[in-house]
C-alpha positions in Angstrom: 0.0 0.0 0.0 1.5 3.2 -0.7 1.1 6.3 1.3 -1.4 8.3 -0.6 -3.8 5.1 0.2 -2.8 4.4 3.9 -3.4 8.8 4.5 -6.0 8.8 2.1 -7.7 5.9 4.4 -7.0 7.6 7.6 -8.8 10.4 7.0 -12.0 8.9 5.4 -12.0 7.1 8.7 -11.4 8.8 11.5 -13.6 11.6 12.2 -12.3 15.0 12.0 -12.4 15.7 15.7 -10.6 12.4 16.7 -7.6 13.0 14.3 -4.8 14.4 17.2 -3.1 17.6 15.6 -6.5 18.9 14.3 -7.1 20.2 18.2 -4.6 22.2 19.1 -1.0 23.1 18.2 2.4 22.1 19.8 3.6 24.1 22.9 6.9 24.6 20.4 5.3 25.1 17.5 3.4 28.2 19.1 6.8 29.2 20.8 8.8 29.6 17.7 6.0 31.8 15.9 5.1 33.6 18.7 8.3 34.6 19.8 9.2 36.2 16.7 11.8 33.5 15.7 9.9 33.3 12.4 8.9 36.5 10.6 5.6 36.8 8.8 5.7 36.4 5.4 5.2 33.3 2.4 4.7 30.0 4.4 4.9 26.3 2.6 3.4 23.3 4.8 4.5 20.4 3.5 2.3 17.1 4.9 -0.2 19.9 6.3 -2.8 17.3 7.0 -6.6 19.0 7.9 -4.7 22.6 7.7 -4.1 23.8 11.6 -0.6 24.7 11.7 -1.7 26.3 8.4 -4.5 28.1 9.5 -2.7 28.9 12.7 0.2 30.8 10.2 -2.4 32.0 8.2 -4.3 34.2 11.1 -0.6 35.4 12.1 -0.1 36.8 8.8 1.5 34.5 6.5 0.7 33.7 2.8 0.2 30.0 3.5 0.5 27.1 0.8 -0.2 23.8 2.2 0.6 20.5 0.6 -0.4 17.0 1.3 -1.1 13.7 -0.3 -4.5 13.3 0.6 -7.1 14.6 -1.4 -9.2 14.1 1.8 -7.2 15.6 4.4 -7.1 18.7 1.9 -10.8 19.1 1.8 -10.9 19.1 5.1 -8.0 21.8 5.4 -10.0 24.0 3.0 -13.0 24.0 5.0 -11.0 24.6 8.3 -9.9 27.6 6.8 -13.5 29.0 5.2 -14.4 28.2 9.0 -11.7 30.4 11.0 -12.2 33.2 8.1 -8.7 33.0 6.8 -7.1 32.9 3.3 -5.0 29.7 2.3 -3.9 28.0 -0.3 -4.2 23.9 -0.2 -3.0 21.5 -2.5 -3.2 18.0 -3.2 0.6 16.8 -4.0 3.2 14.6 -3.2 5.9 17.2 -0.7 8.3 15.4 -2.8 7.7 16.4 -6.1 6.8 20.4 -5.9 6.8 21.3 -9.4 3.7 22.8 -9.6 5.5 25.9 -7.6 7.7 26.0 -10.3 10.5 28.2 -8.8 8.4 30.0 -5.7 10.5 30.6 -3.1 8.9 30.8 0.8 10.4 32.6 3.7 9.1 29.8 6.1 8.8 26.0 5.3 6.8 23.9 8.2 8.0 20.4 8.2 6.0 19.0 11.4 6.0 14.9 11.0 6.3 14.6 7.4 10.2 13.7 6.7 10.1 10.7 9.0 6.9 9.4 6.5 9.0 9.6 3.6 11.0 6.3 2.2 14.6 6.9 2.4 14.9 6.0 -1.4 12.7 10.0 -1.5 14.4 12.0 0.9 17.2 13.3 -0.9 14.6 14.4 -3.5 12.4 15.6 -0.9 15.3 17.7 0.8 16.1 19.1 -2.9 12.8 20.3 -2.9 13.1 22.3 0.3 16.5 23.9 -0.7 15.2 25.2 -3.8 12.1 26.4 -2.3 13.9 28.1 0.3 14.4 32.2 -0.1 18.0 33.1 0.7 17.8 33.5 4.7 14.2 31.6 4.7 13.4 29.3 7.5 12.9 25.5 8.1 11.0 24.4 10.8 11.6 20.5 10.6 10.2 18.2 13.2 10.7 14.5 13.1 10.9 11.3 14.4 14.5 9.6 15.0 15.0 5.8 15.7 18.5 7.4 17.3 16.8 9.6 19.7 18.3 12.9 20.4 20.7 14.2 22.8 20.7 16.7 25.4 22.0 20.1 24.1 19.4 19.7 20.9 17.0 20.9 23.6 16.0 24.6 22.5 13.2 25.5 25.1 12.9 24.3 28.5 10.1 22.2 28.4 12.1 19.2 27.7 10.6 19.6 23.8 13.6 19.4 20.6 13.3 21.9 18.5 15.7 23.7 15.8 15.2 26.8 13.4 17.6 26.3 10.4 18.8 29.0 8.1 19.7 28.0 4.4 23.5 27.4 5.3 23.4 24.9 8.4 19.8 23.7 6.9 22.6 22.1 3.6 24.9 20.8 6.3 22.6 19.2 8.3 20.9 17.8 5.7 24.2 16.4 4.1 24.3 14.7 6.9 21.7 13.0 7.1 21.2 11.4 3.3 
């Protein structure tokens, strides 16, 4: 089964208010924006699910284009946001073929919980895809999961919760590193 079909069957099945990060946002996620760490400007969620963390950016000011493989969880996104009264673009596409923005370049690109999703054969395609839709001193907000763990001094914010703002530059090295 590939994953358009296992997300496209998750979200024909679980109702819209039992589906976890439709509720409410990350205490980090929240942090990062409202603490000014990411300026207000053109935002890309990639794997942006029902829309929140879009919708979310979007009534903070950003120019929000969400992507995800599910034509489902896209309809629900675009309803979200008729609901909360705020403009958004939504997409149906796979994150790791982007060509439909041609060569758009975002100040902010939200990655929460989509790298981790992506088969390893993808991800240097997938990364690609961020770099060149990156604007020179744009941001990536990446969150994932690691078989590794993490260590200690990755911890940005007290509550115990891993999080990292890349610019462009150390965004290349990390990701280097981890293809």
């Amino acid at each position: 089964m590939n994953s358009r079909s296992i997300w496209e069957r998750y979200y024909i099945k679980t109702p819209l208010e039992k589906i976890p990060w439709q509720k409410s946002q990350a205490n980090y996620f929240t942090k990062v924006i409202e603490t000014g760490k990411v300026k207000s400007g053109s935002a890309l969620d990639l794997g942006c699910g029902t829309g929140a963390k879009s919708i979310y950016l979007a009534k903070r000011g950003f120019k929000v284009n969400g992507v995800d493989i599910s034509r489902t969880a896209i309809k629900f996104a675009k309803r979200n946001a008729q609901k909360a009264k705020v403009k958004a673009r939504f997409i149906v596409a796979n994150a790791t073929d982007l060509g439909f923005l041609k060569n758009k370049k975002f100040d902010f690109i939200l990655d929460w919980a989509n790298l981790h999703g992506i088969p390893k054969s993808k991800r240097k395609k997938y990364i690609q895809e961020i770099v060149k839709h990156t604007k020179k001193g744009g941001k990536l907000l990446l969150r994932c999961f690691s078989k590794r763990g993490v260590k200690k001094e990755s911890v940005l914010f007290g509550d115990g919760q891993n999080l990292s703002v890349f610019k462009k530059k150390i965004l290349k090295i990390f990701l280097v590193s981890i293809l």
